[in-house]
C-alpha positions in Angstrom: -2.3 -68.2 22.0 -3.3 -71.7 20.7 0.2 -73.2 20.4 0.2 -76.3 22.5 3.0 -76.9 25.3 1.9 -80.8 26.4 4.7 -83.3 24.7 3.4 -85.5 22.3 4.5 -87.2 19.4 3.0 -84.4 17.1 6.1 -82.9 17.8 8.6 -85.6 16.0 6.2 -86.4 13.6 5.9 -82.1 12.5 10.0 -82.3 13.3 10.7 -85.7 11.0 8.2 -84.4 8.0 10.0 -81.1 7.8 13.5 -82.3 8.2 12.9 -85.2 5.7 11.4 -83.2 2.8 14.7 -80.5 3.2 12.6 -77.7 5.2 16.0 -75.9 5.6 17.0 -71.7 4.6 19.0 -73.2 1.2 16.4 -75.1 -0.2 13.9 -72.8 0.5 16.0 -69.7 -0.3 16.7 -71.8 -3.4 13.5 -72.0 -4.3 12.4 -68.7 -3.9 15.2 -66.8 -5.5 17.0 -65.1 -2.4 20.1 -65.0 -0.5 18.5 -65.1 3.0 15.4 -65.3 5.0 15.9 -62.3 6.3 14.4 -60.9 2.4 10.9 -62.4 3.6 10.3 -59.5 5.9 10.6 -56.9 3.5 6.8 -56.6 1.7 8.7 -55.7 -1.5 9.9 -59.5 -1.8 8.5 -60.6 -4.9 8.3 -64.0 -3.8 5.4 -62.5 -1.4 3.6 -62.6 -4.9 5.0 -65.1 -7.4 6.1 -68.1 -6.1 2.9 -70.7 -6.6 4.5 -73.9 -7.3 2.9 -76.9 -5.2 5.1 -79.5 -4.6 6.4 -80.7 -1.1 8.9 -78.3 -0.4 6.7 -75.2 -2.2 3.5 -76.2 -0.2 5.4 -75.9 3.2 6.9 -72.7 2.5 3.9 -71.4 0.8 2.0 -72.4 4.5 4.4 -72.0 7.2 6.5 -68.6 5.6 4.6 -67.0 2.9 0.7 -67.2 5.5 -1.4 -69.0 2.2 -4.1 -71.0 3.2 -5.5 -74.0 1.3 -8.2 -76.2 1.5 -7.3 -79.5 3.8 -8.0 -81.8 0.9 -5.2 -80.0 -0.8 -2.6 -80.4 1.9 -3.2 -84.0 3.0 -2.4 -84.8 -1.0 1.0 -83.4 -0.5 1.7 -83.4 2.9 -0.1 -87.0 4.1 -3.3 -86.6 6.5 -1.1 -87.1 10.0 1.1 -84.1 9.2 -2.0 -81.8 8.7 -3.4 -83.2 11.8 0.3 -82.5 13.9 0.2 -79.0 12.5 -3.4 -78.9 13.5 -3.3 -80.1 16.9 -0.2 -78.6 18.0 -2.0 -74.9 17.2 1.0 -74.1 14.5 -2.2 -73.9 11.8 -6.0 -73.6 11.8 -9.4 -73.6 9.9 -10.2 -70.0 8.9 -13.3 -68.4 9.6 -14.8 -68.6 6.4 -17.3 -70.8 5.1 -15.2 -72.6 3.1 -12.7 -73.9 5.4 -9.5 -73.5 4.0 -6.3 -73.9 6.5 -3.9 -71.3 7.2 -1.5 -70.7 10.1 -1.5 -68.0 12.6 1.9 -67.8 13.0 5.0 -68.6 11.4 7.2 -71.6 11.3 11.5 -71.1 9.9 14.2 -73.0 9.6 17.1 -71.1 11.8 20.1 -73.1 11.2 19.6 -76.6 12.3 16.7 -75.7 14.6 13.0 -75.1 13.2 11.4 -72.0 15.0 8.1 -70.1 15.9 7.1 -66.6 16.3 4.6 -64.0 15.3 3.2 -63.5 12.0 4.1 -60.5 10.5 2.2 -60.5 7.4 -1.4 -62.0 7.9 -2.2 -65.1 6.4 -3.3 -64.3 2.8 -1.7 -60.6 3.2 -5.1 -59.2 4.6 -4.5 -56.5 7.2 -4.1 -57.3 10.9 -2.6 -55.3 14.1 0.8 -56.5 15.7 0.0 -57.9 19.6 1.5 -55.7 21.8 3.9 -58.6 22.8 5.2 -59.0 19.1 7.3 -62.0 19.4 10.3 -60.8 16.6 11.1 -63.2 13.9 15.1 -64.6 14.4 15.5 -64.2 11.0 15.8 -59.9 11.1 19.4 -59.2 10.0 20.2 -57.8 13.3 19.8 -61.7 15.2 21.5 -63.4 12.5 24.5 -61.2 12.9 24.1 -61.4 16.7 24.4 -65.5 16.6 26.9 -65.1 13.9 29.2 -63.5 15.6 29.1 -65.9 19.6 31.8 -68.3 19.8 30.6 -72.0 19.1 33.4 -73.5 21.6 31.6 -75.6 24.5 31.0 -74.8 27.3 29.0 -75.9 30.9 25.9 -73.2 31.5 24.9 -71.3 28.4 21.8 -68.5 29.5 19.8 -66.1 27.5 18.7 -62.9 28.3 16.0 -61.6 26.7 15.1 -64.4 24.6 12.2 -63.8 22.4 12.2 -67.1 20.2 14.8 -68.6 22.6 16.2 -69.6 18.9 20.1 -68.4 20.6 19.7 -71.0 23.2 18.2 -73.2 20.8 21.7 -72.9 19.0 23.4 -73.0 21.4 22.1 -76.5 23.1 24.3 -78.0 20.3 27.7 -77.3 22.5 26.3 -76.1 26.2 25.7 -78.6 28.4 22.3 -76.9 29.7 20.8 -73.9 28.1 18.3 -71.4 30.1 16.1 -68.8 27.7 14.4 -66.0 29.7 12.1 -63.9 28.5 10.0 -61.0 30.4 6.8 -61.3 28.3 4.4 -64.4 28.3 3.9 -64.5 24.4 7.8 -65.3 23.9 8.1 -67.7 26.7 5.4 -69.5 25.4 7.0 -69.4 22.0 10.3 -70.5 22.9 9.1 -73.4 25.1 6.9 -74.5 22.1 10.4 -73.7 20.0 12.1 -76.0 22.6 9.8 -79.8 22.1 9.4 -78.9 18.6 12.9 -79.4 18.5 12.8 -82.0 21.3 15.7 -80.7 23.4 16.0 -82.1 27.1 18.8 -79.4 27.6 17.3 -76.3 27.3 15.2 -74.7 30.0 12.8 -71.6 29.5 11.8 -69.5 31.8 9.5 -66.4 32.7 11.1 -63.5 34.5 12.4 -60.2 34.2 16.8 -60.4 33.3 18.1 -63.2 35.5 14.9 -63.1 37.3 14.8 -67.3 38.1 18.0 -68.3 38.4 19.1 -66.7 41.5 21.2 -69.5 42.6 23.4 -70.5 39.4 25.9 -69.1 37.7 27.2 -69.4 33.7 30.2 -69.5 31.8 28.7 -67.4 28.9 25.5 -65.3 28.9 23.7 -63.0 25.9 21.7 -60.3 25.5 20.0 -59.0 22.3 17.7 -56.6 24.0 15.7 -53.5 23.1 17.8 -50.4 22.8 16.0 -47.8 21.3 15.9 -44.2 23.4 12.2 -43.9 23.9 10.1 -41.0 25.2 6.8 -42.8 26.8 6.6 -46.2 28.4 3.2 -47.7 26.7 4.8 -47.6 23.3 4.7 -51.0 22.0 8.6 -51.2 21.3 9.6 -49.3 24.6 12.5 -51.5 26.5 15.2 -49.3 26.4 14.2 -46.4 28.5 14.9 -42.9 27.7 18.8 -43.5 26.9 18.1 -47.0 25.2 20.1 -48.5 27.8 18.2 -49.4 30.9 17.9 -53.5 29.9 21.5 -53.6 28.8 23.1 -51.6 31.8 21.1 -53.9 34.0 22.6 -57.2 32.3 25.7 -55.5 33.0 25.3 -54.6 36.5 24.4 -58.6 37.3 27.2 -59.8 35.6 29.1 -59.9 39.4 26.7 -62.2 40.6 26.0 -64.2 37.9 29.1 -64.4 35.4 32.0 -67.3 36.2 35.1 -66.4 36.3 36.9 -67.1 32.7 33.3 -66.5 31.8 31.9 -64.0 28.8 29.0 -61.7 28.6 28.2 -60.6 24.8 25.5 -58.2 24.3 24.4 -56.6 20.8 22.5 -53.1 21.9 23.2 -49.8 21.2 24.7 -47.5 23.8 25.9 -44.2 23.7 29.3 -41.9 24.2 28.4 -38.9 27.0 30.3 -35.5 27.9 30.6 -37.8 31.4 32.1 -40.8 29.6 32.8 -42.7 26.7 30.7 -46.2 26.2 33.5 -48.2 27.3 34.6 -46.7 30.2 30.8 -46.3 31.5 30.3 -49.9 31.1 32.8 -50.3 33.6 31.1 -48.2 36.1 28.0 -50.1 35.9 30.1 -53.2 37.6 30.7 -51.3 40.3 32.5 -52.5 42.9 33.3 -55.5 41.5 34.5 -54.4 38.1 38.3 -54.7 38.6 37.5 -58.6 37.9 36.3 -57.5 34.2 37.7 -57.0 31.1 35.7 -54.8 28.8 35.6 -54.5 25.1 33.0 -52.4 22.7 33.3 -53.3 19.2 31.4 -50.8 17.0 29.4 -51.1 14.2 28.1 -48.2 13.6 27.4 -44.7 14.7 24.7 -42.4 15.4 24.9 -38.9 16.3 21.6 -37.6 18.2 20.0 -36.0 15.4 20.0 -39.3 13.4 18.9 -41.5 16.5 16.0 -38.9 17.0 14.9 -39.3 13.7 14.9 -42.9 13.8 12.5 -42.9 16.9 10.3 -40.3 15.2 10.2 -42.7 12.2 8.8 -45.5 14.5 7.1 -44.0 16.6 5.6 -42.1 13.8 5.4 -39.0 15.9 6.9 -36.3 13.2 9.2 -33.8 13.4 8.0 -32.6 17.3 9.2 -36.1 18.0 12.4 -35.3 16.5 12.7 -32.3 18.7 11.6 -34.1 21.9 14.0 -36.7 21.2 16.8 -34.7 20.6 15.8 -32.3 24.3 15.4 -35.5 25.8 19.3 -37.1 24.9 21.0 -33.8 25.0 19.5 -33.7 29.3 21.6 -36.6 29.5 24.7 -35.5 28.1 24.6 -37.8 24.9 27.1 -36.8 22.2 27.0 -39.7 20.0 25.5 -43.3 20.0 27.1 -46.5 19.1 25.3 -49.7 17.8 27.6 -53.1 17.8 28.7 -55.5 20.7 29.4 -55.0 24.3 31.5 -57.9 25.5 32.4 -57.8 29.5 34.6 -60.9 29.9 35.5 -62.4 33.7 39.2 -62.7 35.0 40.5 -66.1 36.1 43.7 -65.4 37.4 46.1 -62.3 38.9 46.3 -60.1 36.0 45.7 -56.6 35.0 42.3 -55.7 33.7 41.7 -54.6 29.9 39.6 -52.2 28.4 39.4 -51.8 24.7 37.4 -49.8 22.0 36.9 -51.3 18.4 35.3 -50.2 15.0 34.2 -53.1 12.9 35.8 -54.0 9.4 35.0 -55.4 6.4 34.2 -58.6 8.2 34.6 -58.4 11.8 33.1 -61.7 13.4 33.8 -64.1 16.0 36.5 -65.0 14.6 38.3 -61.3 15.0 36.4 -61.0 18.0 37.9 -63.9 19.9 41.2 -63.4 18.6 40.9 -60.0 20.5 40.1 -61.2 23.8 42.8 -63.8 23.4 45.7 -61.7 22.5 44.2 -58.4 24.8 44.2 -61.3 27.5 47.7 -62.1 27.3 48.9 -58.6 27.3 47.3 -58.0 30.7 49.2 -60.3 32.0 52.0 -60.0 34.4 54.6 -61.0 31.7 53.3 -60.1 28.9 56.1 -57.6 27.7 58.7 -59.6 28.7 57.1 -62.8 26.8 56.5 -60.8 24.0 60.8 -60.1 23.7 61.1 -63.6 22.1 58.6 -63.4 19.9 59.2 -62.9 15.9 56.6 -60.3 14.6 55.4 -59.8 10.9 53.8 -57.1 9.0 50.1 -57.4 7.7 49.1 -58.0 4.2 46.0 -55.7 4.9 48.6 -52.8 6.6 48.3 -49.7 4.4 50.6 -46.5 4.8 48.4 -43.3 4.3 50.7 -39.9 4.2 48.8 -36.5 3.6 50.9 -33.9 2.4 50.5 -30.4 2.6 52.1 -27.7 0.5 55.4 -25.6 2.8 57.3 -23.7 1.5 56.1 -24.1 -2.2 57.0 -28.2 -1.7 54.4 -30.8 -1.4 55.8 -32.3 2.1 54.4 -35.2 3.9 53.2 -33.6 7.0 50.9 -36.4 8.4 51.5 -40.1 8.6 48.8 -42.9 9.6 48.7 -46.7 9.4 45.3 -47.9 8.8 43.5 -51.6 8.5 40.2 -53.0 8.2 41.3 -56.7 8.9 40.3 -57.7 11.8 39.2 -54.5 12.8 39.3 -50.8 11.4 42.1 -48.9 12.6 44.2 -45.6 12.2 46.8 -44.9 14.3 49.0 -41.9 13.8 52.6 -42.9 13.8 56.2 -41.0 13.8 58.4 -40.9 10.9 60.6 -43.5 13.0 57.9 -46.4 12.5 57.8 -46.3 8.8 61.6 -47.7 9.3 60.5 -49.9 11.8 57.6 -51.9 9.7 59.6 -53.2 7.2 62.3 -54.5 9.8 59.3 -57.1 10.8 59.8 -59.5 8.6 58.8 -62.3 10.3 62.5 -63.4 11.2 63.6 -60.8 13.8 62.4 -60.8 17.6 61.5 -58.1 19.4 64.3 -57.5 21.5 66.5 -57.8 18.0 64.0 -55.3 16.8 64.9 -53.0 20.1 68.0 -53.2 19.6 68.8 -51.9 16.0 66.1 -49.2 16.5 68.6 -48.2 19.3 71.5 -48.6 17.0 69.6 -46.0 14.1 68.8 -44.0 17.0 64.9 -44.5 16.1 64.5 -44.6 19.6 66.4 -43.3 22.8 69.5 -45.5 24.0 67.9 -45.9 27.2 64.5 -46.6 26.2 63.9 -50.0 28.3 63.3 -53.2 26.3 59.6 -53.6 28.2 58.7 -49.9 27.2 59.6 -51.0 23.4 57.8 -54.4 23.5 54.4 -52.3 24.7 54.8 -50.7 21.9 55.0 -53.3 19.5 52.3 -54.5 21.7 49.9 -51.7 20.4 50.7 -52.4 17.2 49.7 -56.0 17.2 46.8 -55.0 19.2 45.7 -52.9 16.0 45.7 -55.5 13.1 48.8 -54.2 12.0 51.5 -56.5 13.1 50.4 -60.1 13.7 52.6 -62.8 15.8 52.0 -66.7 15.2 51.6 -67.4 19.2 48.3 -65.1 18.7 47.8 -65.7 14.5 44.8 -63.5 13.6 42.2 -64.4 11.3 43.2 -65.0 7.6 40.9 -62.6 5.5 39.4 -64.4 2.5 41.0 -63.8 -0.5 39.8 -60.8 -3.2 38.6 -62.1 -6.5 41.1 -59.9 -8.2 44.0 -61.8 -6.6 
């Protein structure tokens, strides 16, 4: 790899140039006609193939992002002599083999948020053919990372530490409110990138580090850690993507079993991966079991975004492993030996307890927006109910009905009458929910208006005898409890996120 690690002042005079001439996603999405990076990787971007203007701004992105080379005459007239030399020296481009000259770079150079980043190529320069390393350092602009980053909390903290790192562009991000970043990475190629990532952007508080999970920093501990790592069910180890072992979960269930050792308490792990439900357990619950004997410190929560069932999940491997339909069948043998009924992709979040409460564990399907926002609303109000007072607390408070609540009655034909036979409330804000409900709770919605209590509540369901005289006022309150917990009631001590307005309204 020719990407120079030795500090010099290449590196603020490449950082300066491209943060002066507005090297940043919205001028360059701008300028090419899209609505995110993230287009770039798709060959079928026509800006691959159209976009030939030359000034500043046009010549960087035509050089760093779109891999055109030029002769140096031509870039030192737009982009001054020292600036080719920094991109030069530092390795980010090079002379091309031909005779005459011209510069290109080997690998590719983004903005990601405020941060500029490095990683592997994955168009050649000049769109001739070329073979992906083995060590492939992924781009952090794949939809996937963007809506990993999106969705941590930006509130700071002391000891920030990524696993699995790639880029290190999460760490990168994070500097900007964590006191001391560390980025480890397994593979050489994307430790080298990130620490070339780390002085281009001339951070003192990020450390990068070679070494397999926590693999280096034996002796410390963090109040938040990440993990983005490979999760595909794989059948053979030398395959280029292989990470995730034969149930896609061998890096993540490892993260997870460290998490003892390693997490502070009050301290979050979040983890985008895939894992899967099994005839043994669901996700959730065998997340738990991989804390082991420490795991009735941890809260856990599995937010879903999507799911797989086997069939699908074994066609997707067979797709990239391009091993047709035998791979399919393999696959498919190979998940159903270890019980696998369906597969989830979305967030595992494991968070530490910091004081005498009850443990939660909670299973979520993503909405129409579900973010960090929603998601740290969740652990705020599922941490309160675990507490030792919770349903007592929660007497005095004053709950309200949802804008997003909707009603949902099926009826079915008795008798020769269309009677409602099936009752469900349902929301997508902040998460998607159905929960079957009695006839009793349609009275009991509209009594929270946002004036009465709980306890009032309790008692005039009592009085309508929606609910047995002697039905405790802490029994009642869980219940309520539940209902908050689902998006459908909301409380202003724990206010969910506001959903953006519709352009109808």
């Amino acid at each position: 790899m020719t990407l120079v690690l030795q500090k010099s002042s290449n590196f603020e005079i490449l950082r300066n140039h491209l943060r002066s001439t507005g090297f940043s996603e919205k001028s360059i999405c701008g300028r090419l006609g899209i609505d995110g990076l993230y287009h770039l990787l798709s060959s079928q971007c026509t800006a691959l193939k159209t976009f030939k203007e030359t000034d500043h701004l046009s010549l960087l992105t035509r050089l760093l992002l779109l891999g055109e080379s030029f002769p140096r005459e031509e870039l030192e007239s737009v982009l001054s002599p020292p600036v080719v030399g920094a991109l030069l020296e530092l390795g980010v481009a090079g002379f091309d083999s031909g005779a005459d000259g011209r510069i290109s770079c080997p690998v590719v150079l983004y903005p990601f948020g405020q941060q500029f980043i490095v990683s592997d190529r994955w168009l050649a320069p000049d769109n001739k053919e070329f073979k992906f390393p083995e060590d492939f350092v992924y781009p952090a602009i794949t939809r996937n990372t963007l809506e990993f980053i999106a969705t941590l909390p930006l509130t700071p903290c002391d000891s920030f530490l990524e696993l699995c790192s790639g880029t290190g562009a999460v760490a990168l991000a994070a500097s900007a409110y964590a006191r001391k970043c560390w980025a480890i990475d397994i593979t050489p190629r994307s430790t080298h990138m990130a620490e070339f990532n780390r002085l281009l952007n001339g951070l003192d508080n990020v450390t990068v580090l070679r070494g397999d999970l926590y693999e280096g920093v034996e002796d410390l501990k963090f109040d938040r850690i990440v993990a983005h790592p490979p999760y595909m069910p794989v059948l053979r180890p030398e395959q280029t993507f292989y990470g995730g072992g034969a149930d896609g979960e061998q890096i993540t269930r490892r993260s997870v079993e460290g998490l003892p050792r390693y997490l502070k308490p009050g301290g979050c792990f979040y983890c985008f991966a895939q894992g899967s439900d099994r005839k043994d357990g669901a996700l959730e619950q065998r997340v738990r079991t991989w804390l082991g004997e420490g795991q009735a410190d941890f809260d856990i929560a599995v937010l879903e975004r999507r799911a797989l069932d086997p069939k699908n999940a074994a066609f997707i491997y067979a797709l990239k492993s391009e091993g047709g339909f035998k791979t399919v069948d393999l696959m498919l043998e190979s998940l159903a030996r270890l019980g696998v009924e369906s597969m989830a992709y979305g967030w595992i979040i494991v968070q530490r307890k910091n004081c005498a409460r009850k443990v939660f564990t909670v299973r979520r399907s993503a909405g129409r927006r579900t973010g960090e926002e929603e998601i740290t609303w969740l652990l705020k109000w599922e941490t309160f109910a675990a507490g030792p007072s919770a349903f007592e607390d929660l007497q005095g408070m004053i709950p309200r009905v949802r804008d997003s609540l909707e009603l949902r009655t099926i009826h079915r034909m008795k008798d020769g009458e269309l009677l409602p036979e099936q009752l469900a409330l349902h929301t997508e804000d902040p998460f998607a929910m159905n929960c079957r409900i009695d006839p009793w709770v349609t009275f009991l919605i509209p009594m929270c208006d946002g004036r009465t209590t709980v306890r009032q509540l309790w008692e005039r369901c009592k009085g309508h005898n929606f609910i047995h005289a002697e039905t405790p006022p802490e029994e009642f309150a869980k219940f309520i409890g539940t209902l908050i917990s689902g998006g459908y009631l909301e409380i202003s001590e724990f206010p969910p996120p506001v959903p953006p307005k519709s352009h109808t309204e």
